[in-house]
C-alpha positions in Angstrom: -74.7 138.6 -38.5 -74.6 142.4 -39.2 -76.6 145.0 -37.1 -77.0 148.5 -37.2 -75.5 150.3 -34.7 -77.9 152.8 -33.1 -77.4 156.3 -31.0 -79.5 157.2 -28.5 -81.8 159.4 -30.3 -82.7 155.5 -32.1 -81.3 156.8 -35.6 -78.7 154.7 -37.2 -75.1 155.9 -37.2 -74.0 154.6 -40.2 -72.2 151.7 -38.5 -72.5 148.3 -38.3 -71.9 145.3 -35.7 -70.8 142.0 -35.5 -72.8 139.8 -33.8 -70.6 136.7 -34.1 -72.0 133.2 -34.8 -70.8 131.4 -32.4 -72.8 133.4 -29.8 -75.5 135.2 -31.3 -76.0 132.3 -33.8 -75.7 128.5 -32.5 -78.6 126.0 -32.1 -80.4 126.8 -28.7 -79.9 124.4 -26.2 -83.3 124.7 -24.1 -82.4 122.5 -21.3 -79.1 124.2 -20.7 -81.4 127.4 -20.6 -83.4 126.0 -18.4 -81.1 124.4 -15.9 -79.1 128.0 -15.8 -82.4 129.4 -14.9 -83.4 127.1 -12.2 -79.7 127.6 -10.4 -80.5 131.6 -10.5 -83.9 131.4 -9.2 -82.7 129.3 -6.4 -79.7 131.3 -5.6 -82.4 133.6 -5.1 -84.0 131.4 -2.2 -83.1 132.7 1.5 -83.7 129.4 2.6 -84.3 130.5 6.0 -88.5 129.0 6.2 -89.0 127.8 9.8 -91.4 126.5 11.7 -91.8 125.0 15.8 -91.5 121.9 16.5 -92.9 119.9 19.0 -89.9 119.9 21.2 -89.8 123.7 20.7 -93.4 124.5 21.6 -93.9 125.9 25.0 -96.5 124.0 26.8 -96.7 121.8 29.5 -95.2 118.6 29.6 -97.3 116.7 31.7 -99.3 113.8 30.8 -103.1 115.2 29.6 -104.7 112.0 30.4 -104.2 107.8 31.2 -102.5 105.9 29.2 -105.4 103.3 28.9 -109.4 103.0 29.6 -110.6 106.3 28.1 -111.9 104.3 24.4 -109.6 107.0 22.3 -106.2 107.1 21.4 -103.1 107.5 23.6 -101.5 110.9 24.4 -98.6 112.2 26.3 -98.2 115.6 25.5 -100.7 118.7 24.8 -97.3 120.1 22.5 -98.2 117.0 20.1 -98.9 117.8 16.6 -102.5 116.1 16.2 -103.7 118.6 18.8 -104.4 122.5 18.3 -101.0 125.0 19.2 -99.1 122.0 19.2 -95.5 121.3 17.4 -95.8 121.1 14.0 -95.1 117.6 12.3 -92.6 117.4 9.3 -92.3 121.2 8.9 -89.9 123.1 6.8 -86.4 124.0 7.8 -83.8 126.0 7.4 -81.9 124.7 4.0 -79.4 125.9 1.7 -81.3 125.8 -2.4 -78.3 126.5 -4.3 -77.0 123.9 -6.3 -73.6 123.8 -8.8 -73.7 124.2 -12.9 -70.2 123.5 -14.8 -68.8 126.5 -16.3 -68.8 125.0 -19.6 -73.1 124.5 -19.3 -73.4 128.3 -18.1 -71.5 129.2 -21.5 -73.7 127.3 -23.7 -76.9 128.8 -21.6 -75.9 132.3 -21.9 -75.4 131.4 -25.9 -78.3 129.8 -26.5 -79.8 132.7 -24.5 -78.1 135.2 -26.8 -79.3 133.4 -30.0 -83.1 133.0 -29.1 -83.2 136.8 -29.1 -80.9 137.2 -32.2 -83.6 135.0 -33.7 -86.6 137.1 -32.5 -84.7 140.2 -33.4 -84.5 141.5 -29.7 -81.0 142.5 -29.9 -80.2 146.5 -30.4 -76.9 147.0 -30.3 -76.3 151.2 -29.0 -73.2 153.1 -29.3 -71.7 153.9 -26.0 -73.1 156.9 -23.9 -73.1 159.0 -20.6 -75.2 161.7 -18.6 -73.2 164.5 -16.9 -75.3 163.7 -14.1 -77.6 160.3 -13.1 -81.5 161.9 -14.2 -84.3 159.7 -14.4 -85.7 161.3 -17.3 -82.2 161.6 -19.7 -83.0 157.6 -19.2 -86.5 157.7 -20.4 -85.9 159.9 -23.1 -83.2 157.1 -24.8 -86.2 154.5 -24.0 -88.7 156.6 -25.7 -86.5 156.9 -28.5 -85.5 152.6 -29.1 -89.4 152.7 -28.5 -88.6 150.6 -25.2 -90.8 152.6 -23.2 -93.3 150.2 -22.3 -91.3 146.9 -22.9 -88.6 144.9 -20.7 -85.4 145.8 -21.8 -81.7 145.1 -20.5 -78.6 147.0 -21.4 -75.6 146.0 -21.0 -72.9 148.1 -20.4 -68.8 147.6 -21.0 -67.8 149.0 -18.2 -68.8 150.8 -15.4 -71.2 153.7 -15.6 -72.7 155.2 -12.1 -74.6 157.8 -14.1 -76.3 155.8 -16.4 -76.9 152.9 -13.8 -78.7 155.4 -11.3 -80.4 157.0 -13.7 -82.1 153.8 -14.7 -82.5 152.5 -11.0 -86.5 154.7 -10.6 -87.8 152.8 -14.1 -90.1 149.5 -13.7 -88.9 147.3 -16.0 -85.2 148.6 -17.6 -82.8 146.9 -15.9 -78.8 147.8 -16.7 -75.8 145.3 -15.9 -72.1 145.4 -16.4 -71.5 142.4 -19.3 -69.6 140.6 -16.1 -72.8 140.2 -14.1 -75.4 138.9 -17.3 -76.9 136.0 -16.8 -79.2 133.8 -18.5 -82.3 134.7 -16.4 -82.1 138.3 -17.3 -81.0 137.8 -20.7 -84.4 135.5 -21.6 -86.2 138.2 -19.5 -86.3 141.1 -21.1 -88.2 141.5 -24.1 -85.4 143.8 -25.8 -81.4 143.1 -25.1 -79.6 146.4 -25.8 -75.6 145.7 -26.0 -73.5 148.8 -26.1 -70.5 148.7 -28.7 -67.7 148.4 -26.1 -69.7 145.3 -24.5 -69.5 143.2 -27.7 -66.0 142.3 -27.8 -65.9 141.6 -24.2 -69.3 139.1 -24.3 -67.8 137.3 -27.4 -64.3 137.2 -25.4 -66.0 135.6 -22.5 -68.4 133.3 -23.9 -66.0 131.3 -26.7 -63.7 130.2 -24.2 
């Protein structure tokens, strides 16, 4: 598949990119998208949800009243969870979400991924570029011109770039990521993937092993 490669006033350079076939072009697999997702979003998870339990309540521990006679049920302890400021019964706990995905499934994900967007036409591929100095608005203006002002939209870079990354870091809804760090989530995201020249080789590279 052939795309135009863009600058960043959104006028075509005369160029043209290879999106390869077997990345930007193979038969979704939805579950593996979906499974990728699920392991990002609960990577995300702190985990750390607690709350007291009856033995860690603070409250008296004698007996609030006689074991029989009184016509209602038994109790032994005002920390119990059927009474009010008592321990809470089969609360949550600290636990660990993350759970593993074989390399081989994360590949096919971030494909699949990559070819649902071919397939919408969400995939701008932008010659590489750099600010002197990390402005908010030099990154605005190349959104204004790919009309991406007002749309979720993730470039991808080929290498490192602290201007360009800072300068994106005040604007809602552009996110930027070295090709290293993409994952599915972010790729399926954004409304509008824009890959830089110098990232293409390395995403092909990475994902056809």
């Amino acid at each position: 598949m052939k795309v135009a490669v863009l600058d960043i006033n959104g006028k075509e350079t005369g160029r043209k990119a290879d999106l390869s076939n077997t990345v930007f072009g193979i038969e979704p697999n939805n579950h593996a998208v979906y499974l990728d997702v699920k392991q990002y979003l609960a990577n995300q998870r702190q985990g750390t949800h607690k709350s007291k339990e009856r033995a860690e309540i603070v409250g008296s521990t004698r007996k609030i009243k006689k074991q029989k006679g009184t016509g209602t049920a038994r109790a032994g302890s005002i920390k119990s969870g059927v009474f009010r400021g008592g321990g809470r019964m089969f609360g949550p706990r600290p636990r660990n979400y993350a759970f593993k995905l074989n390399k081989q499934l994360k590949r096919l994900a971030r494909k699949s991924a990559f070819s649902i967007k071919a397939k919408e036409n969400s995939i701008v591929v932008l010659e590489d570029f750099n600010f002197e100095s990390p402005k908010t608005k030099n990154f605005a203006a190349v959104l204004n011109a790919l009309d991406l002002q007002n749309k979720k939209s993730l470039f991808v870079l080929g290498a490192s770039n602290k201007n360009v990354y800072l300068s994106s870091r005040n604007i809602q809804g552009s996110d930027v990521v070295m090709n290293s760090e993409l994952s599915t989530y972010e790729i399926m995201k954004a409304k509008q993937v824009v890959l830089l020249e110098s990232s293409l080789e390395e995403i092909v590279t990475n994902l056809s092993k």
